[in-house]
N, C-alpha and C positions, 0 to 999 in steps of 0.2 A: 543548466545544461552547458552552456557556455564556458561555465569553469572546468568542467570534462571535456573541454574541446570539441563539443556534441554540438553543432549547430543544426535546426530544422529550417529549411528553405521555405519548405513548404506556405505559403499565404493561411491565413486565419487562426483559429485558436486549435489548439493542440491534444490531442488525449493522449497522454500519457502520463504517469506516476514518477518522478524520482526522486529522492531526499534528497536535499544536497542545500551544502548550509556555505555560506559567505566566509572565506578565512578557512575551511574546512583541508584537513590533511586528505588528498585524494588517494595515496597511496594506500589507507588504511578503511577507504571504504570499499563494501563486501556489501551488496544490495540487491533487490530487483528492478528490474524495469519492465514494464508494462506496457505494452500498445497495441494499434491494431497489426493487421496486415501490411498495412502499406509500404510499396516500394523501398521507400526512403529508409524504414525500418528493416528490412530484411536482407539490405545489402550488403556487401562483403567485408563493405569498410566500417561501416557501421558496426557489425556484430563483431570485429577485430578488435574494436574500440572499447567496446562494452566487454569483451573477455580481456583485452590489459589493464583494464580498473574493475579485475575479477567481481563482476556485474553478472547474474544469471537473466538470459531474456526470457520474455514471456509475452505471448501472444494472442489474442483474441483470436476464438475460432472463424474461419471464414463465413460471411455471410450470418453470423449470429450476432445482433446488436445485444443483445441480452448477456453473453457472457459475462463480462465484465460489468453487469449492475449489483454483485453483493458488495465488490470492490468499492466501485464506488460512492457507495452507501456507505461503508465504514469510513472513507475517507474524507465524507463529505458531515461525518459525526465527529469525527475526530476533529476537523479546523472549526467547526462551528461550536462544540462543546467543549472543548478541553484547552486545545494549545492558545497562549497567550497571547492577546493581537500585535503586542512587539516582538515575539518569540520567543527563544531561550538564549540566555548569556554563554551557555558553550554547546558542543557535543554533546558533550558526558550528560549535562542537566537535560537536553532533548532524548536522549535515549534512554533516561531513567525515568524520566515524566510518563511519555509516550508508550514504553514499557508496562508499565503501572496501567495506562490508562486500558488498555487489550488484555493486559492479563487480570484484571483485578476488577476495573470498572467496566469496562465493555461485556468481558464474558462470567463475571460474576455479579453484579448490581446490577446496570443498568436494564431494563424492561425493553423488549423488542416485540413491534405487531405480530412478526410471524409467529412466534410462539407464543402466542395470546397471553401476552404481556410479564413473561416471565424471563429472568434471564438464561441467557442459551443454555450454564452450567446445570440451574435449577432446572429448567426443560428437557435435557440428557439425565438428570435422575430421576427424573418421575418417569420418562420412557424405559428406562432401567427396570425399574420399579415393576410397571406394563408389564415388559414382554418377558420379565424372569430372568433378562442379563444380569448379572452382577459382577 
C-alpha cells in the first residue's frame, strides 16, 4: 500500500486485497482493489489515487458481511496452496505462476465442497450436460 502512496489510518487489521510486489514498476500496474464501505475508502482522494495507478475499485455491498467470502476463499487458497513462502524472483514469474494457478489448477483440477468435490470446469459440464446447454 505504502509504495502507491495508499496509507490506511485507520487502527487494526485491514480488509482489503491488492497485489503489489517490492521493487514493482507502479506505472504498469492495472489491478483491483477490494474493500468494504468504509469512509476512508470511498473518499475523493482515495479513489483519485486509485484511478492514477489505473486501479478499478470494488466494494462490498453495504451491510452484507457475506459478499466478499468467495473472494476470500480463493485468496486464502491461493497463499496457503500455491504461492512460495519466499515469493517470486520478479513480476513476470508471479503473474505466470498465479495465472496457471486460476486458470488451470484452481478452475480445472483442483476439487471444491460446493460442487461436491468436483472442479468448477467439470461441475459447468455436467450442468451443461443437465439442462441441454451446449
Amino acid at each position: 500500500m505504502e509504495g502507491l502512496g495508499l496509507t490506511c489510518k485507520q487502527p487494526g487489521p485491514h480488509k482489503y486485497k491488492l497485489w503489489s510486489m517490492p521493487g514493482s514498476n507502479v506505472d504498469a500496474l492495472m489491478g483491483m482493489f477490494h474493500s468494504d464501505q468504509g469512509s476512508q475508502y470511498a473518499s475523493r482522494k482515495f479513489r483519485q489515487r486509485l484511478w492514477r495507478y489505473r486501479m478499478v475499485q470494488s466494494m462490498s455491498r453495504r451491510g452484507n458481511c457475506w459478499d466478499n467470502a468467495p473472494m476470500e476463499r480463493l485468496f486464502r487458497s491461493l497463499k496457503t496452496e500455491w504461492v512460495p513462502s519466499r515469493g517470486y524472483q520478479s513480476l513476470i514469474a508471479a503473474r505466470k505462476d498465479v495465472s496457471y494457478y486460476l486458470m488451470v489448477h484452481y478452475n480445472q483440477r483442483r476439487p471444491h465442497a460446493f460442487t461436491g468435490g468436483l472442479a468448477p470446469t467439470v461441475a459447468e459440464e455436467k450442468l451443461k450436460t443437465v439442462s441441454g446447454i451446449s
